[in-house]
C-alpha positions as CSV (number, residue, x, y, z in Angstrom):
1,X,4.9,5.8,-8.7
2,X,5.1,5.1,-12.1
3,X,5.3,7.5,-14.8
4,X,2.5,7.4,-17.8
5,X,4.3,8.9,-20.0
6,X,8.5,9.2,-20.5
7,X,8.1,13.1,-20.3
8,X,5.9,13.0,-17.4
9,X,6.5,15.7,-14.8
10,X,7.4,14.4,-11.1
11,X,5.7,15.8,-8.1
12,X,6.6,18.9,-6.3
13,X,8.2,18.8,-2.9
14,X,5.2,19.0,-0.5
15,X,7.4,18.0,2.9
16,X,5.6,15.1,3.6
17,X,7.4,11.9,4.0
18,X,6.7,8.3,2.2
19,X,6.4,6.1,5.0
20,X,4.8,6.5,8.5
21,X,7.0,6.1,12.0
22,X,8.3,2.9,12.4
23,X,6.9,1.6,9.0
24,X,10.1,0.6,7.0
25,X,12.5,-1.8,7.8
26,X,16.2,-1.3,5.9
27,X,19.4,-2.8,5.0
28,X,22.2,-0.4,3.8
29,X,24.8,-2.4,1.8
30,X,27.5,0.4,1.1
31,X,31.3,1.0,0.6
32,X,31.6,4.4,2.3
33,X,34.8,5.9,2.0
34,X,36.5,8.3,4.5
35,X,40.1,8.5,4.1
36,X,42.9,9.5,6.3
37,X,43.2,13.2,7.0
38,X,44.9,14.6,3.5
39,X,47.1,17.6,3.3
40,X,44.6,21.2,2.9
41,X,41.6,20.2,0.4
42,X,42.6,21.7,-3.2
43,X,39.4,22.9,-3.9
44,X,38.8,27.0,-3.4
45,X,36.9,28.5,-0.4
46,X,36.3,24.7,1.2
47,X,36.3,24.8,5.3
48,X,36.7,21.8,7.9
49,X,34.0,21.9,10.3
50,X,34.9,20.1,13.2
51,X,32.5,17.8,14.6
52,X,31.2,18.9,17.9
53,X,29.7,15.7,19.6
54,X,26.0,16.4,18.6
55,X,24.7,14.4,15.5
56,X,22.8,18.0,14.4
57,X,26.4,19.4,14.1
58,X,27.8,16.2,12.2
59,X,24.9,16.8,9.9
60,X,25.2,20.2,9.2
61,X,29.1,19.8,8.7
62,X,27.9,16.7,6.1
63,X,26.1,19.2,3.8
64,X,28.0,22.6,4.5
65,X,31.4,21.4,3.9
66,X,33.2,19.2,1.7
67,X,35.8,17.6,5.1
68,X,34.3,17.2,8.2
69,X,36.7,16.6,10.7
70,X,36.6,13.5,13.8
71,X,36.9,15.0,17.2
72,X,39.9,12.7,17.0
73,X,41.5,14.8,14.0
74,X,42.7,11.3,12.4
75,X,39.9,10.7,9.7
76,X,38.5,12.6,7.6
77,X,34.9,12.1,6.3
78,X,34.4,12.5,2.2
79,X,30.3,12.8,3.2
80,X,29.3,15.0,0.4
81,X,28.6,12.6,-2.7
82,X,29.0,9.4,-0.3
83,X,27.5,6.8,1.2
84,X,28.4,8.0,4.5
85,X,26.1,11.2,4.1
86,X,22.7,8.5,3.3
87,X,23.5,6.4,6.7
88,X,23.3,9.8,8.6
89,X,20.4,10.6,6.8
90,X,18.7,7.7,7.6
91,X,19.6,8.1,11.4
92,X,17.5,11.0,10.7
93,X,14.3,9.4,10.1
94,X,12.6,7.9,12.6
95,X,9.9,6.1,10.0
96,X,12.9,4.1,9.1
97,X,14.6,1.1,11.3
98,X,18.1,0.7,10.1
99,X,18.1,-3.3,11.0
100,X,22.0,-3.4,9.5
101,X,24.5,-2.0,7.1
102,X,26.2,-4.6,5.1
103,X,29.8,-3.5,3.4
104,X,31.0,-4.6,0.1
105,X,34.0,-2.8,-1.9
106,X,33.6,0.3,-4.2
107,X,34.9,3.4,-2.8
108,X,37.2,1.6,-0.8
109,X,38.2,-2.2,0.0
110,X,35.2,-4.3,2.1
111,X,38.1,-3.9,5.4
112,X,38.3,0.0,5.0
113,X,34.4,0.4,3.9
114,X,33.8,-1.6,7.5
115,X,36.5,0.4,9.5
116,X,34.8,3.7,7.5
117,X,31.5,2.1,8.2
118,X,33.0,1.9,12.7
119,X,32.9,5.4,12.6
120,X,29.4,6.1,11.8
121,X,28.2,5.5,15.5
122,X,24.6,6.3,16.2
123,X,22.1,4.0,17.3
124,X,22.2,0.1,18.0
125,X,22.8,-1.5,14.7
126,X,24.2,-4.3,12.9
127,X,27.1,-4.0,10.4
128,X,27.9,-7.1,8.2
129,X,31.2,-7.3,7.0
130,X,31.6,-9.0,3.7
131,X,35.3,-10.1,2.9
132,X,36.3,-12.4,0.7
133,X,33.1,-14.3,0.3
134,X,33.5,-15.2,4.1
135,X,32.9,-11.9,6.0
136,X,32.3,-11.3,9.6
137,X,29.5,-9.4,11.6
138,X,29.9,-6.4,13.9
139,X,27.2,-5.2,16.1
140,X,27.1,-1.7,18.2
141,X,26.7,-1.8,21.2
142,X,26.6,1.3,23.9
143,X,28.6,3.2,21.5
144,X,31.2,0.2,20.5
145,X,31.1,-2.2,17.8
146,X,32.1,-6.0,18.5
147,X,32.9,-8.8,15.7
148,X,30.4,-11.7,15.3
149,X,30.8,-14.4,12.9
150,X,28.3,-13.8,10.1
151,X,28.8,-13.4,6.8
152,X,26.8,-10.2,4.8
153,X,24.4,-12.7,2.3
154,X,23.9,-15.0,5.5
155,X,22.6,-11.9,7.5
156,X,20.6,-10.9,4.6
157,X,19.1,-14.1,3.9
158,X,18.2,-13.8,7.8
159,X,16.4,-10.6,8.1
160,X,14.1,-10.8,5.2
161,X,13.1,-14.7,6.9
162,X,12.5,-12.8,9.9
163,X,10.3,-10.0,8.5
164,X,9.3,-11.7,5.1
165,X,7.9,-8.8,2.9
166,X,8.8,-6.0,5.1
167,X,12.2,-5.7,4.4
168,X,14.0,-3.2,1.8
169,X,17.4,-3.3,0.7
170,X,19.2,-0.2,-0.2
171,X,22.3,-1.3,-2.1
172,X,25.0,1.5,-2.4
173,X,27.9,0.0,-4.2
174,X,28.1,-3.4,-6.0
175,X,25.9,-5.9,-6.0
176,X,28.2,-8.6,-5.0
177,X,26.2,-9.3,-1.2
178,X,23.0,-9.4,-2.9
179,X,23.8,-11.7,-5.4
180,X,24.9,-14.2,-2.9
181,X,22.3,-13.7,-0.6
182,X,19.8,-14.7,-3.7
183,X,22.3,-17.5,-4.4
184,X,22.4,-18.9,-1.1
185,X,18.0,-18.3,-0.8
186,X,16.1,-19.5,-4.2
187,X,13.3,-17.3,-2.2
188,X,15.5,-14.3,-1.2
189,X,13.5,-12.2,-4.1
190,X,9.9,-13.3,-2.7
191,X,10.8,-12.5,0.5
192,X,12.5,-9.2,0.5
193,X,10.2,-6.0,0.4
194,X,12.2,-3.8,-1.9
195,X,15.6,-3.3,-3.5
196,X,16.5,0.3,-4.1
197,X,19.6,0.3,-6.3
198,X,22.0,3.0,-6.8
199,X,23.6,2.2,-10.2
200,X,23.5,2.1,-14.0
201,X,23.3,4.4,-17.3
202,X,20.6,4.3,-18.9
203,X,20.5,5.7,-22.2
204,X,23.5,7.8,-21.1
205,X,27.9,7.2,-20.9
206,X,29.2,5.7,-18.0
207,X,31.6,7.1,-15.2
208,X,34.0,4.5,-15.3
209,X,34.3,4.1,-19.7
210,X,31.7,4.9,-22.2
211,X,29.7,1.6,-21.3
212,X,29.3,1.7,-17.5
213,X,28.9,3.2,-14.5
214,X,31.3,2.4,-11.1
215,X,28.7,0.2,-8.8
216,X,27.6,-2.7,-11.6
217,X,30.8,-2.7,-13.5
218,X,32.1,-3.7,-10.0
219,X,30.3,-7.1,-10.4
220,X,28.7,-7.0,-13.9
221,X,27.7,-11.0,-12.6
222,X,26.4,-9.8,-9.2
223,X,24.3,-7.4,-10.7
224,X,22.6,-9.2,-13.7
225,X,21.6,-11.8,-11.2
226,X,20.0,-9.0,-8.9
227,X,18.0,-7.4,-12.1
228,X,17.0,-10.9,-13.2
229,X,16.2,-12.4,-9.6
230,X,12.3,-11.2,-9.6
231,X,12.6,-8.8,-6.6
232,X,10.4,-5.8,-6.7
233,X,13.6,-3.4,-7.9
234,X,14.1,0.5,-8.3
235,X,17.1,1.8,-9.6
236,X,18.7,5.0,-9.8
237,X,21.6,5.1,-12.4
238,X,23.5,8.2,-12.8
239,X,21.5,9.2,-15.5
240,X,19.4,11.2,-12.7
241,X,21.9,11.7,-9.9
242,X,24.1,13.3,-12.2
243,X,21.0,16.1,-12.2
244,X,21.0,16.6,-8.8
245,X,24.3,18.9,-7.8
246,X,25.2,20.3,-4.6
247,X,26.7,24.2,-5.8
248,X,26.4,26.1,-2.5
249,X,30.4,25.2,-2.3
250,X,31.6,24.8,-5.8
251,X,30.3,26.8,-8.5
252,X,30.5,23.8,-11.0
253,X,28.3,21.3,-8.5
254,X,29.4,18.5,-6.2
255,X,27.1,15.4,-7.7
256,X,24.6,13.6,-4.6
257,X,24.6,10.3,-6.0
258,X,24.0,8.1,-2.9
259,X,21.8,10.7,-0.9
260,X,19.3,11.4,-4.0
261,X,18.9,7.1,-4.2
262,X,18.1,7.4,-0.6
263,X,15.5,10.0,-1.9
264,X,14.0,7.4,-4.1
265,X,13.7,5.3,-1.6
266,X,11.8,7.1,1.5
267,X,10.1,10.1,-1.6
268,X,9.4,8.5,-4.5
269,X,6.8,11.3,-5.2
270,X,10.2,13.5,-6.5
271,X,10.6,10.9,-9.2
272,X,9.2,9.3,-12.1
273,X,9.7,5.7,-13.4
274,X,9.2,3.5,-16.2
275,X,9.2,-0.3,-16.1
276,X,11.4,-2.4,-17.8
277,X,13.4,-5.7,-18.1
278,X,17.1,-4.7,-17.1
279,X,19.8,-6.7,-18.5
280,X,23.8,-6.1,-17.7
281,X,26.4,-7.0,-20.3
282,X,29.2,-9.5,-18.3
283,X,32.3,-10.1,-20.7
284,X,33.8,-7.4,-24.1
285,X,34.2,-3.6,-24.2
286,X,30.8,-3.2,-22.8
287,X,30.9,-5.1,-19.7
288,X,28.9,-3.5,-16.8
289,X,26.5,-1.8,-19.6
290,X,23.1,-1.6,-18.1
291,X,20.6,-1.5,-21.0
292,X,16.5,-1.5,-20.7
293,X,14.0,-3.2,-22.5
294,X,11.6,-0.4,-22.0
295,X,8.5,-2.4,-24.1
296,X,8.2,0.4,-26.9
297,X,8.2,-2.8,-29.0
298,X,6.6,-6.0,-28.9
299,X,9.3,-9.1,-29.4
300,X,7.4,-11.7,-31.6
301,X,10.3,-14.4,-30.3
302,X,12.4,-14.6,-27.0
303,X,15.4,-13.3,-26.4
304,X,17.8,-12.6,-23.7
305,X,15.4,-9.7,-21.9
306,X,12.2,-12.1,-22.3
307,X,10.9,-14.0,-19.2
308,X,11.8,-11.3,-16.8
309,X,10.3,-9.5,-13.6
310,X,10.6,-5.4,-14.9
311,X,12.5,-2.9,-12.8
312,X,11.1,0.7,-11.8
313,X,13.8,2.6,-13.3
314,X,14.0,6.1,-12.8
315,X,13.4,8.6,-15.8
316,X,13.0,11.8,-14.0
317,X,13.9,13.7,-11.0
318,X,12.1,17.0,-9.6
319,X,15.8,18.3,-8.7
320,X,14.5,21.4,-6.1
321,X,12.5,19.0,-3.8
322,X,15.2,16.4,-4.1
323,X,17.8,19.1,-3.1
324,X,15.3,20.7,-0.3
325,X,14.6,17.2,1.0
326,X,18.4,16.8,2.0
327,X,19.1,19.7,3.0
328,X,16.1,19.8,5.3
329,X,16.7,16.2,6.7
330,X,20.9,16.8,7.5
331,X,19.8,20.3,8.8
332,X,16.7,19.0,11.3
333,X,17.2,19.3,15.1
């Protein structure tokens, strides 16, 4: 939904979901990071939960603890703030078909993101790997992942020609897959549903210098082509996820930035949005600087926001139902 007004109040948490069963097809393109198994967590009062074969348990170590352990006791899982704690969340929906998971860099290199990526076995998926421009596919398969040879923007460009207009794209690092996928397509942005972006400041500092924030100063390139492309495109910059904090460990807050873009995605009732023409700054001191042309003023001449398709960005967050709505969905039988 779209906000009237900036100050506009978003909608309470009413437990209802946004799409019906089987309604929304999605591509995850994420760089989740687990690392190997550190020395004992610095942080006060943190426990290990050890994962106990059931996906309920997996969950519930995902939200309750920082490190949840791998039966294995080689890898640890950094869920909490991660991309890995959206995947398992959207294994918990059944309204949503997870058609792939598509790895770029971020958190991690594209090979570690797809080894991280191996780990997250649930369901029969596919997982692109994007390396180097020329990546390779993986598909699961009775509980094992095989290599294909298929690059991430070819097996983008394929889905949304396979379900033209019923595909959405939730893009959880940087934009570098997309923007190849629209290269390699003129009508990738016609075709595809939705692109839910996690990513951005707006009217707010970065995380990675005063300019920008981590996933579009990645690929300030990559992601100007995405705003500019004409795709039907939310975004969720930091501005609102660093609202949303996770203090049932840590008294100061552990920040849900991937999980609360998820939320945008599948409850966009907990959010409000205002359109705009996004632009991202690619060369100087403010390269990867997201800034919105939020039409408070008329241009009498074009200029270099002019000529564009707006994004739903989103300017407020209802932070209890977002917080519920995880806790509900990682906690559910």
């Amino acid at each position: 939904m779209e906000s009237n007004s900036a100050n506009g109040s978003p909608a309470s948490d009413s437990g209802n979901h946004a799409c019906l069963d089987g309604s929304m097809k999605v591509i995850i393109d994420t760089d989740p990071g687990i690392g190997a198994l550190p020395s004992p967590p610095l942080l006060p009062d943190v426990h290990s939960l050890m994962f106990r074969s059931s996906f309920r348990s997996f969950c519930l170590s995902s939200i309750f603890s920082v490190y949840s352990l791998r039966t294995c006791g080689i890898h640890v899982f950094n869920l909490v703030a991660d991309d890995s704690m959206t995947i398992l969340m959207a294994f918990q929906l059944p309204e949503i078909e997870i058609l792939g998971l598509t790895t770029i860099f971020g958190n991690v290199g594209t090979e570690d993101a797809t080894r991280n990526a191996l780990l997250l076995e649930k369901s029969q998926v596919l997982l692109i790997l994007f390396m180097d421009l020329m990546g390779l596919a993986i598909y699961f398969y009775r509980h094992r992942w095989e290599k294909m040879d298929k690059n991430a923007s070819e097996f983008l460009v394929e889905m949304v020609s396979q379900y033209p207009g019923d595909v959405t794209i939730l893009a959880l690092g940087p934009l570098t897959n997309l923007a190849l996928a629209i290269k390699r397509d003129p009508c990738f942005a016609s075709k595809v549903k939705k692109i839910v972006i996690l990513g951005g400041a707006f009217f707010t500092a970065g995380n990675v210098n005063p300019a920008a924030e981590a996933n579009i100063y990645g690929d300030p390139e990559a992601a100007d082509i995405v705003f500019t492309c004409g795709a039907d495109i939310t975004v969720v910059g930091i501005n609102i996820t660093t609202q949303v904090k996770f203090t049932a460990i840590i008294s100061a807050g552990i920040f849900l930035h991937d999980p609360v873009s998820f939320a945008a995605l599948v409850r966009p009732d907990l959010f409000t949005f205002k359109k705009g023409v996004v632009r991202v700054e690619t060369q100087g001191i403010c390269m990867g600087h997201t800034l919105m042309d939020d039409g408070l003023k008329e241009w009498i001449t074009s200029n270099p926001w002019t000529g564009y398709s707006p994004a739903s960005v989103a300017w407020t967050v209802d932070v209890p139902g977002v917080l519920s709505f995880i806790k509900q969905l990682l906690t559910k039988p």
